[in-house]
PyMOL Python script that loads the backbone (N, CA, C, O; Angstrom):
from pymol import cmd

cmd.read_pdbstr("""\
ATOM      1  N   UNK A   1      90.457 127.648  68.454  1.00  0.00           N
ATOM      2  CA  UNK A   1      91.359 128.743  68.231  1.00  0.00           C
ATOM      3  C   UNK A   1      91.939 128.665  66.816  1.00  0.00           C
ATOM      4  O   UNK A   1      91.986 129.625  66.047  1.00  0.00           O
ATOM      5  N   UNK A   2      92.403 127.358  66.529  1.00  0.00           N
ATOM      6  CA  UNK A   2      92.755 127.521  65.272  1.00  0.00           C
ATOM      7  C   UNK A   2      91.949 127.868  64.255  1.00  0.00           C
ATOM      8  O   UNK A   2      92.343 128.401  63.218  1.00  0.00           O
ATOM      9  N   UNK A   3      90.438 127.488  64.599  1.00  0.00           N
ATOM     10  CA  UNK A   3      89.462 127.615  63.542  1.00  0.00           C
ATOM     11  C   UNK A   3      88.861 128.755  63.335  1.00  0.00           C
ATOM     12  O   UNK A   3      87.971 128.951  62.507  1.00  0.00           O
ATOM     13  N   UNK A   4      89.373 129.614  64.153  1.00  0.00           N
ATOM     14  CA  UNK A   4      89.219 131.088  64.329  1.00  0.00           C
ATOM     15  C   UNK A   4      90.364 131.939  63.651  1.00  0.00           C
ATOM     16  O   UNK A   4      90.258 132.940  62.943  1.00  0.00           O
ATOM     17  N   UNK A   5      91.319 131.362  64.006  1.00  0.00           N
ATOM     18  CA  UNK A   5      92.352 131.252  62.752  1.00  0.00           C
ATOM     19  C   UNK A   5      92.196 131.445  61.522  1.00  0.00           C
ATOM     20  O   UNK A   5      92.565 132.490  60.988  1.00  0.00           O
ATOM     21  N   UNK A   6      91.612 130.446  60.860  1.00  0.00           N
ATOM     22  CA  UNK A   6      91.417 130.195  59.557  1.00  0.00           C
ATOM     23  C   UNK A   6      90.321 130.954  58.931  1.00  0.00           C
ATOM     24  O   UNK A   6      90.275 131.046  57.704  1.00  0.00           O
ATOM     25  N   UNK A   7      89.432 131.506  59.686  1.00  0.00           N
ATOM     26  CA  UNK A   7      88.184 132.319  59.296  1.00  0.00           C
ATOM     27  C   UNK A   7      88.670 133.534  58.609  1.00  0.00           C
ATOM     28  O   UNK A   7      88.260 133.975  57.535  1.00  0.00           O
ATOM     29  N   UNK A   8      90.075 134.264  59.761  1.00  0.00           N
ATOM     30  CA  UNK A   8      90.832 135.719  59.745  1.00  0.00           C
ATOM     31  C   UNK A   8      91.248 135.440  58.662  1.00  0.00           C
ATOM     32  O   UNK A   8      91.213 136.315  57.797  1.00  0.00           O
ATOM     33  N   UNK A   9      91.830 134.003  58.319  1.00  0.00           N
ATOM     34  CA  UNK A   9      93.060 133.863  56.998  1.00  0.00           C
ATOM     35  C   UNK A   9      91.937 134.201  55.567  1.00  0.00           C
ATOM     36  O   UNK A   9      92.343 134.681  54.509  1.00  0.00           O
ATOM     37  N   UNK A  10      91.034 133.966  55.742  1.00  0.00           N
ATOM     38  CA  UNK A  10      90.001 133.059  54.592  1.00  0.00           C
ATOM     39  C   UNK A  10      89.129 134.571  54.448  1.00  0.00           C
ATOM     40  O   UNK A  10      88.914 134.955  53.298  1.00  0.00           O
ATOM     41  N   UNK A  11      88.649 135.392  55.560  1.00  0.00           N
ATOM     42  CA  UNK A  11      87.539 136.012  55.338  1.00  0.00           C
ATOM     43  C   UNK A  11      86.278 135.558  55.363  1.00  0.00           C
ATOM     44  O   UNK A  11      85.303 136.084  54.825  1.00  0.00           O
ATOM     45  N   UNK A  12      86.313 134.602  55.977  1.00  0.00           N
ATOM     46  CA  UNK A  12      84.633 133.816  56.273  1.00  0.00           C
ATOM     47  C   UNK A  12      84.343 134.661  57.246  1.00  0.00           C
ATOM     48  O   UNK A  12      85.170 134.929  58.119  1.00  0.00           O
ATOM     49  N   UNK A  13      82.837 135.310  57.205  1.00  0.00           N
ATOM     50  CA  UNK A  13      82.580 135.993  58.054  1.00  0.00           C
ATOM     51  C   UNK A  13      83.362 136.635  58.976  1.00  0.00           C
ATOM     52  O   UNK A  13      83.088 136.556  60.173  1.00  0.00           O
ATOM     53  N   UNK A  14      84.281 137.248  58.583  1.00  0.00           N
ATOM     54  CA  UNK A  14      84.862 138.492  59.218  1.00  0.00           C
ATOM     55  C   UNK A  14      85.905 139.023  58.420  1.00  0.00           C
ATOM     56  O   UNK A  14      86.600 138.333  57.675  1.00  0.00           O
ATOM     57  N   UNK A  15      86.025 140.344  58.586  1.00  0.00           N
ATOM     58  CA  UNK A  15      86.841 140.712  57.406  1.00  0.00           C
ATOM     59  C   UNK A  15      88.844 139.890  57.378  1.00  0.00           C
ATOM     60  O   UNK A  15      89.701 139.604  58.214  1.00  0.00           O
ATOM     61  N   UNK A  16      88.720 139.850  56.207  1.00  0.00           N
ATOM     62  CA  UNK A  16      90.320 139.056  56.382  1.00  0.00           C
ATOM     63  C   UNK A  16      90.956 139.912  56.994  1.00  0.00           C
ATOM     64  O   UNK A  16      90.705 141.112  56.882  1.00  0.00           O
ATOM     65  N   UNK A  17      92.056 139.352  57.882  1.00  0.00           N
ATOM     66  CA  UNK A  17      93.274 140.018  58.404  1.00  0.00           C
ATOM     67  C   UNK A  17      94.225 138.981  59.085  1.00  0.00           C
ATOM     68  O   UNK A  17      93.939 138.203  59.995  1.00  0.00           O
ATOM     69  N   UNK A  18      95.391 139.140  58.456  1.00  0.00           N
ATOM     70  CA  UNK A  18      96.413 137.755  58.288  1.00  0.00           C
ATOM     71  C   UNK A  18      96.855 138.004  59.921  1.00  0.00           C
ATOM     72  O   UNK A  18      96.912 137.151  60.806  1.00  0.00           O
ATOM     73  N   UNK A  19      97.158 139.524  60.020  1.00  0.00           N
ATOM     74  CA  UNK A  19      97.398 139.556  61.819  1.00  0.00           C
ATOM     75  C   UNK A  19      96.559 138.757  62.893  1.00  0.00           C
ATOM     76  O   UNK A  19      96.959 137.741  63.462  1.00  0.00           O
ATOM     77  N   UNK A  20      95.248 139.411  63.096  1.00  0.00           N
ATOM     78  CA  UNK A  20      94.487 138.500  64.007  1.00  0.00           C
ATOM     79  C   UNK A  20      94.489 136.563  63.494  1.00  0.00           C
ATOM     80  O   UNK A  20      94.213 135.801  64.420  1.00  0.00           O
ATOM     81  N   UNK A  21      94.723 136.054  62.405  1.00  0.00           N
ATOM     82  CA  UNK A  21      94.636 135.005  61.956  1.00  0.00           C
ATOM     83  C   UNK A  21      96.295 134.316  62.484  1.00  0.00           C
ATOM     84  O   UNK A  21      96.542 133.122  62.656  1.00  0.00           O
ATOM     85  N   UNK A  22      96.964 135.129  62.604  1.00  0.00           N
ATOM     86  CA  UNK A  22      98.556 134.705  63.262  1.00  0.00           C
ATOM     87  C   UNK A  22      97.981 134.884  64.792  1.00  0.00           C
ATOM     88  O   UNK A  22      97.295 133.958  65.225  1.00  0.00           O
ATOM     89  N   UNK A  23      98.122 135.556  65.288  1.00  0.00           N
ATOM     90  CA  UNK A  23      97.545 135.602  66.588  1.00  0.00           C
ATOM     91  C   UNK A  23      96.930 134.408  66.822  1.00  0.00           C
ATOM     92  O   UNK A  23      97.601 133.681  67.555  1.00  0.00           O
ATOM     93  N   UNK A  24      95.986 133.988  66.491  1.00  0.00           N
ATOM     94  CA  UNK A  24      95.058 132.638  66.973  1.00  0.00           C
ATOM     95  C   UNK A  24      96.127 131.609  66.580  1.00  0.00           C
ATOM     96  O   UNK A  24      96.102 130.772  67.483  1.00  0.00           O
ATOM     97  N   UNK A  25      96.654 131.412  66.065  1.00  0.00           N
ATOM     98  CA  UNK A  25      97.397 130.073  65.067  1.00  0.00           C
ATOM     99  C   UNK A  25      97.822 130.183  66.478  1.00  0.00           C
ATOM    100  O   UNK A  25      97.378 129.557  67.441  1.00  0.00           O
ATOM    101  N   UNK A  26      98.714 131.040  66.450  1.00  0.00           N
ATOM    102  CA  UNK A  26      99.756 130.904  67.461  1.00  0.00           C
ATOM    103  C   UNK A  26      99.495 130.741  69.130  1.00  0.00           C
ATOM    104  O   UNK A  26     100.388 130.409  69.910  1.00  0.00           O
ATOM    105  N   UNK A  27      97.681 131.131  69.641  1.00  0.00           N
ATOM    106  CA  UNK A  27      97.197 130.758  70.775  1.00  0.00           C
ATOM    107  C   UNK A  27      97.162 129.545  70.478  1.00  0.00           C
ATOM    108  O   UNK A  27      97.149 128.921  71.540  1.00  0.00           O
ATOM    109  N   UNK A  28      97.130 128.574  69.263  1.00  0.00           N
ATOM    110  CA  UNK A  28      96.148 127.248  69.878  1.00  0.00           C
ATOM    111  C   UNK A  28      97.714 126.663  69.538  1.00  0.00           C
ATOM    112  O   UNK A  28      98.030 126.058  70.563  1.00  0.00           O
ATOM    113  N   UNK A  29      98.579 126.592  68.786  1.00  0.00           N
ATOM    114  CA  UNK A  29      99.548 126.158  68.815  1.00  0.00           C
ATOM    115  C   UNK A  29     100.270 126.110  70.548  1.00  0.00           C
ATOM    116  O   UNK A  29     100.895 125.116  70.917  1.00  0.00           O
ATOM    117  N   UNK A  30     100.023 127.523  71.614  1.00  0.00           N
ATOM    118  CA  UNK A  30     100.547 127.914  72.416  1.00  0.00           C
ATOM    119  C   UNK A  30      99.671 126.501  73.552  1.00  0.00           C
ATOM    120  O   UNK A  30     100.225 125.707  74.312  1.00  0.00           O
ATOM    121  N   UNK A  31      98.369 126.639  73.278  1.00  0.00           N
ATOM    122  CA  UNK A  31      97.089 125.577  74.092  1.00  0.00           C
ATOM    123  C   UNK A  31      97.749 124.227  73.831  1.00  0.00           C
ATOM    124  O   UNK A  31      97.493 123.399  74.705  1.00  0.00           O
ATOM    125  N   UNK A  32      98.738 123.694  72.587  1.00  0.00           N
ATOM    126  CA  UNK A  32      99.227 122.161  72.403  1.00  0.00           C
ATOM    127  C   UNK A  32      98.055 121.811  71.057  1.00  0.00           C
ATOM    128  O   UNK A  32      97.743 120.662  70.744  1.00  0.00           O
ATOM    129  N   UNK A  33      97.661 122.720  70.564  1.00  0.00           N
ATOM    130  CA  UNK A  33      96.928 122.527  68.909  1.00  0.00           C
ATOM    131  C   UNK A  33      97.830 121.646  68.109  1.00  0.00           C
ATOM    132  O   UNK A  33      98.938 122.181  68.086  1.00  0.00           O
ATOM    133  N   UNK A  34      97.828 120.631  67.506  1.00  0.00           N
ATOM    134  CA  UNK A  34      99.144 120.277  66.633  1.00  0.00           C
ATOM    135  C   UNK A  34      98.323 120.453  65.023  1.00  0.00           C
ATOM    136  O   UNK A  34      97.421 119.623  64.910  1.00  0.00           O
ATOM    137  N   UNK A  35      98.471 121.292  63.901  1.00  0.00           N
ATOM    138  CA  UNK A  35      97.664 121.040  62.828  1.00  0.00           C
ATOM    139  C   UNK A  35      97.659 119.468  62.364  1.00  0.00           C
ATOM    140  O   UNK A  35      98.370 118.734  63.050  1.00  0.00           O
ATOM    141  N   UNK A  36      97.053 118.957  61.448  1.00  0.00           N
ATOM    142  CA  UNK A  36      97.192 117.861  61.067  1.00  0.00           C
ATOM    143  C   UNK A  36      98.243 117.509  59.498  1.00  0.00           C
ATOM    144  O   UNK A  36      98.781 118.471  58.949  1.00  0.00           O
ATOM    145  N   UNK A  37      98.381 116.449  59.067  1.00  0.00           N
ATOM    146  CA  UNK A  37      99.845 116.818  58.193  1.00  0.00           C
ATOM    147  C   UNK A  37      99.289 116.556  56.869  1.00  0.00           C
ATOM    148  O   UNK A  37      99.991 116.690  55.866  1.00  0.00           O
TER     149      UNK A  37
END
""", "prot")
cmd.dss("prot")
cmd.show_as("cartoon", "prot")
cmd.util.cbc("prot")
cmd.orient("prot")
């Protein structure tokens, strides 16, 4: 989820969009995702 995340943030294969890229952050954060520091 997060890495689906970062695709939306980045535009890797799919068009950027910071919305859907918050959305995921915030599912895998919601799943117990912790980023790393």
């Amino acid at each position: 989820m997060h890495n689906l995340g970062d695709l939306y943030e980045q535009g890797h294969g799919v068009a950027r969009d910071h919305t859907k890229a918050r959305e995921w952050f915030g599912k895998a954060t919601h799943a117990g995702y912790i980023p790393p520091r």
